[in-house]
N, C-alpha and C positions, 0 to 999 in steps of 0.2 A: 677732419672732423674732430670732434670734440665729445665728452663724455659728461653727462650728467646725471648721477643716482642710476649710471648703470646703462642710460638711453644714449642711444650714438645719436647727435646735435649737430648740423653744417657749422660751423666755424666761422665765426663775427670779424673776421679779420676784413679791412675794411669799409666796416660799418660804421658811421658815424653815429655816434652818442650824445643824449642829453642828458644834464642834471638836472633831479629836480624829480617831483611826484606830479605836478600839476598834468593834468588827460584832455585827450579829443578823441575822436572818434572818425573815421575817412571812409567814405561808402568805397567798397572793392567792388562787389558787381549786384546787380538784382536781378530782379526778373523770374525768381524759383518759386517755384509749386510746396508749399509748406515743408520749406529745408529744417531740419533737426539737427546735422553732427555736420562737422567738419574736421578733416583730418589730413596730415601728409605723410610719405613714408618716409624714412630715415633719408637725408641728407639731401632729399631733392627739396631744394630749394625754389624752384621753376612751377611747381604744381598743388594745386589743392581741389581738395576731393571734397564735394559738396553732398551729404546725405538728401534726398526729398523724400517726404512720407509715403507716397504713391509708390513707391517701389524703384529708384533710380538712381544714380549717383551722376553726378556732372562735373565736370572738370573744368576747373580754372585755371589756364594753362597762361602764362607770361603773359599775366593781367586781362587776359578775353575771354571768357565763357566760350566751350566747344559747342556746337550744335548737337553732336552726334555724343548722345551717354557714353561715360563710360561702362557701363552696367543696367542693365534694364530687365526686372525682373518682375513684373507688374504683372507677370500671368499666374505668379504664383504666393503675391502679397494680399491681405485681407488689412487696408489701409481705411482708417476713418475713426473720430474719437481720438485714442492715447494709442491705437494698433497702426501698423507698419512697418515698415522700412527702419529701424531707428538706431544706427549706428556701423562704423568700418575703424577697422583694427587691422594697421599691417602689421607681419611679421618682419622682424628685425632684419630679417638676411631678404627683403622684397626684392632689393636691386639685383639680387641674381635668383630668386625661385621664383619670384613670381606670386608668389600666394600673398592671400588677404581674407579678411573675415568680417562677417556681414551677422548683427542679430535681426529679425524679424518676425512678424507675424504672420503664420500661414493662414488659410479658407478658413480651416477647423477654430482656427481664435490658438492654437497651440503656440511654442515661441518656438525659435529653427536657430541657433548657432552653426553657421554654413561655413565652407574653405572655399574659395573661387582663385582663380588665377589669370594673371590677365595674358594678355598673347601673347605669343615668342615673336609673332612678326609686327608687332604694333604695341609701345603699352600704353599706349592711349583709351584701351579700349580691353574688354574682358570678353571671356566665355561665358556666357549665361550655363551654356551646358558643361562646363569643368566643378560646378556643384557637388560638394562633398560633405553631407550633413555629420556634423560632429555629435549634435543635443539636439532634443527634442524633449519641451518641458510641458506638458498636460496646462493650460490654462483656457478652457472652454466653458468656466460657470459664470463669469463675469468679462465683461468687454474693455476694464479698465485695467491701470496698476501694472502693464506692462514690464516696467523696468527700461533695460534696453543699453545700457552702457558696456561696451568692450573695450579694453585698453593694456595694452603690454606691459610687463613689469620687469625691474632691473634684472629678475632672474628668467628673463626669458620663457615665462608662463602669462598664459591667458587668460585674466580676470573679467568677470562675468557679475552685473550686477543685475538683478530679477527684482521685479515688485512680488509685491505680495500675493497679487491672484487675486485683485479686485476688489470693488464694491467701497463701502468704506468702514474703516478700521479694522481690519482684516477679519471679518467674523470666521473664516475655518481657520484663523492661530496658523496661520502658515508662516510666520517668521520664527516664531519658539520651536516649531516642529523642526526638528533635526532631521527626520526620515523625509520631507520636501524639498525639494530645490526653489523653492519661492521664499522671496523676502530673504533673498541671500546675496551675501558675496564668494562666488564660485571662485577656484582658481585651475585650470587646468592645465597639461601635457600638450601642446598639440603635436610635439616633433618624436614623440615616442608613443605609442597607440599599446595601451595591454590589456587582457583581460578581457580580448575579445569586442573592446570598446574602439572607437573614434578617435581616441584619444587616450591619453595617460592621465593617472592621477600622482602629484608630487609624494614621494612618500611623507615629506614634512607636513602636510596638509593636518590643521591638528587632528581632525577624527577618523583617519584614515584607518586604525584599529578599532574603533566603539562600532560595532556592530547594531547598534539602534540607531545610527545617522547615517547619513547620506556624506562617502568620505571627499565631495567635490566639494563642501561648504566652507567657508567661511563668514561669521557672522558679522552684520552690516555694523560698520565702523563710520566716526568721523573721522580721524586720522587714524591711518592706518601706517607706521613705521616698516619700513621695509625689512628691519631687522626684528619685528615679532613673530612670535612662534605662531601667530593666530587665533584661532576660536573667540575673538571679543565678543560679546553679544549686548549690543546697545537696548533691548530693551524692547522695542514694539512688539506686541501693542499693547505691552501695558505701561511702558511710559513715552511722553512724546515729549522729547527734548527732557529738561531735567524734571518734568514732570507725569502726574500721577492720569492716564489717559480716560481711564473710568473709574473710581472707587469704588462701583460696587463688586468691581472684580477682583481686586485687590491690586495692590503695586508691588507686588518682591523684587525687591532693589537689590539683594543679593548678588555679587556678582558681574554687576553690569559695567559696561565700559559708559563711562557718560561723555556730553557733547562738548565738544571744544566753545562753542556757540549755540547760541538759540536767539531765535525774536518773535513775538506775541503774533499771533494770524492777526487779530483784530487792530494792529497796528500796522506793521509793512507789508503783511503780504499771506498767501494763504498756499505757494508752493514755491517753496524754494529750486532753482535752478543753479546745481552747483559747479564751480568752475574750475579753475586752474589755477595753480600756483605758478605765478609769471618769474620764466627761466630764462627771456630773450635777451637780443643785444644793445635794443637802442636805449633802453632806460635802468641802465643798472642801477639806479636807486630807487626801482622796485622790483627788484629780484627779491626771492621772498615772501611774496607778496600773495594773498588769497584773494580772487576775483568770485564774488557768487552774483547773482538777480535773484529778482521774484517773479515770475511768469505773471501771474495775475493782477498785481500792483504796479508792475514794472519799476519797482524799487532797486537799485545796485550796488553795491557794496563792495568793500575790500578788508583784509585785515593780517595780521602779521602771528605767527604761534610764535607764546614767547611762556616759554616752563608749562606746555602741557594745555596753556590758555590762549581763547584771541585777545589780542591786544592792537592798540592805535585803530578801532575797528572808525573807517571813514563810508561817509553816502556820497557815493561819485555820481547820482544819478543824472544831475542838471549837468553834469562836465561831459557824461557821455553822449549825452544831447546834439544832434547833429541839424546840421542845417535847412530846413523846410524843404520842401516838401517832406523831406523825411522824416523817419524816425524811431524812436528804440522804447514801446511799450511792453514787448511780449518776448522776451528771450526763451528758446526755446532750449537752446546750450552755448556753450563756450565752444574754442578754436584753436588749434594752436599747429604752426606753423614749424618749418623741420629745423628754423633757428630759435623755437622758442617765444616767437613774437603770437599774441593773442588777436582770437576775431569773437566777434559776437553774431549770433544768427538769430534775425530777426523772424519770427515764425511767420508772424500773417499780412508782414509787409513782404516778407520772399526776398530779403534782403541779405548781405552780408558786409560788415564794417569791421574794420580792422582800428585797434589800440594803439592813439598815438600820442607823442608827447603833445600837451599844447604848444601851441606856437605864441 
C-alpha cells in the first residue's frame, strides 16, 4: 500500500499508464434506484460500495452488481426530495474491525450519523442490527438542505458536512450560529467516546473552549489544508461565493475565508456537485487535479490550485460524454476507488461510470 495525505492507497504497481489530460468515461454498471455516494475501503481493490437514496448500499464486487445489499436499511430511512440514505465512510482500520459509517435521514426529517459493521462471517454483507448512533442533528422544519457528506481525514477523525436546515438561504442563520450543528463542517473522535458522548471531540477542534459554540464545528470551507488550525468561516448566508447574498442585510466580510472558485447560477449551473481531487494511477498528469459538476446543468469541470487560486480551470463536459443510449446530465456525486481512480454517479439514470483516459 501506499500513503497519500495520510490515506492508506492500494499500490499502482502494475498499472499501466497514460500521458496526457485528454478523458472518457466507461459505464461500470447500472441499474440503481437514485444512487448518491460511492465509496471503497482502504486497500480493497476488488469492491465498491454504491450509496441508493432509499435506504441501501450495493456492492460492486469484480465488475458484477451483487443481488443481495450489502446494507438495507429502509425501515428506518425517510427518503424522497434531498432526504435519505446519503453517504458511507469506512474507518481506516475496516479490514480488521469491521466498522463503517452511514449519514441519513430518519422518519422525524432529523439527520442520524450511525457506526455499522459488517459480519465476521461474510463481508459482503452487514448487520442492519449492529447500529450505533453517534449524532443526531434536529432538522425537522424544512425537508431540504440535508448536507450529507462523510469522509475520513489524514488524522484519523470523522468529517461531517451538514446543510444548512432548509428552505432557501438559510432564513434561521444556521451557518453563522456557532451554538448549531447545521451549515457546518464537523470533525469528530469516533475511536475514543468522552463526555458521555458517542463519540470524542478532537481537543484541536478550534472551538472546543468557546463556550457559546458547539465544539464539533468547523466552519464550511473551500479548501480546507490539512495542516489548519480550523475555525474558517466562508461566509453563508451572507455572501455566496465572493459575493454580497442580500444587501439589505448587510455583507461583513470581516474575517471570512473566501472561495477558491466561483461561477454565475445564471450561466453553468444552479448547484454545484463537488468532487475529488484525482489521486489515481492510470493518469498521472492529472493528479492534482479538481473534478466538480453542476447537478442541474450538468455542466463538468476541472481545475488545478495554484497559490491559494484555481487555475487552468477546463469544461470536460462533451469528453465525459459517453456513448448513447447513455448519459451524464445529473451528477449527484463523485467516486473514488481504494487506488485513487474516480467514478461519477449518475443520479436519475442509476448509473455508475468510471474516469478514463481517452483512447
Amino acid at each position: 500500500a501506499q500513503t497519500d495525505g495520510g490515506h492508506s492507497r492500494a499500490s499502482c504497481q502494475g498499472i499501466a499508464t497514460v500521458a496526457g489530460t485528454a478523458l472518457a468515461t466507461e459505464l461500470v454498471a447500472d441499474g440503481f434506484k437514485r444512487p448518491v455516494h460511492l465509496a471503497a475501503p482502504p486497500d480493497d481493490v476488488g469492491r465498491l460500495f454504491v450509496v441508493e437514496q432509499d435506504g441501501t448500499i450495493k456492492l460492486i464486487k469484480s465488475g458484477k452488481t451483487l443481488t443481495r445489499p450489502f446494507l438495507d436499511i429502509r425501515d428506518r430511512v425517510r427518503s424522497g426530495g434531498e432526504r435519505g440514505l446519503l453517504s458511507i465512510a469506512f474507518h481506516p482500520d475496516f479490514g480488521s474491525n469491521r466498522r463503517f459509517f452511514v449519514y441519513y435521514t430518519e422518519a422525524t426529517g432529523d439527520l442520524v450519523i450511525a457506526e455499522f459493521a459488517s459480519a465476521a462471517t461474510d463481508p459482503d454483507v452487514a448487520d442492519p442490527g449492529s447500529e450505533r448512533r453517534l449524532l443526531v442533528i434536529p432538522h425537522r422544519k424544512y425537508g431540504n438542505h440535508n448536507g450529507g457528506q462523510l469522509a475520513f481525514g489524514p488524522d484519523r477523525y470523522l468529517y461531517i458536512g451538514t446543510g444548512d436546515g432548509g428552505s432557501a438561504g438559510d432564513p434561521d442563520n444556521n451557518s453563522q450560529n456557532r451554538t448549531s450543528l447545521l451549515g457546518k463542517l464537523l470533525r469528530i473522535d469516533v475511536d475514543h467516546p468522552k463526555g458521555g458522548k458517542s463519540y470524542g471531540i478532537p481537543s484541536s477542534n478550534p472551538f472546543v473552549k468557546d463556550g457559546n459554540a458547539a465544539p464539533e464545528v468547523w466552519e464550511e470551507v473551500d479548501v480546507q489544508p490539512a495542516s489548519s488550525a480550523g475555525g474558517e468561516n466562508y461566509g453563508w448566508r451572507y455572501m455566496e461565493g465572493a459575493h454580497c447574498y442580500d444587501p439589505r442585510e448587510g455583507c461583513p466580510t470581516r474575517g471570512l475565508t473566501w472561495p477558491v472558485f466561483e461561477y454565475r447560477q445564471q450561466g453553468k449551473g444552479y448547484a454545484i456537485t463537488g468532487g475529488f481531487v484525482y489521486r489515481g494511477c492510470r493518469m498521472p498528469d492529472l493528479r492534482g487535479t479538481y473534478f466538480f459538476s453542476d447537478y442541474v446543468k450538468g455542466f463538468s469541470g476541472t481545475f488545478v490550485l495554484t497559490g491559494g487560486r484555481a487555475a487552468q480551470v477546463r469544461d470536460i463536459t462533451h469528453e465525459l460524454a459517453p456513448p448513447p443510449p447513455h448519459r451524464i446530465e445529473h451528477l449527484s456525486s463523485f467516486g473514488e476507488d481504494a487506488q485513487g481512480e474516480l467514478y461519477l454517479i449518475e443520479h436519475e439514470e442509476g448509473a455508475i461510470f468510471r474516469l478514463v483516459p481517452s483512447k
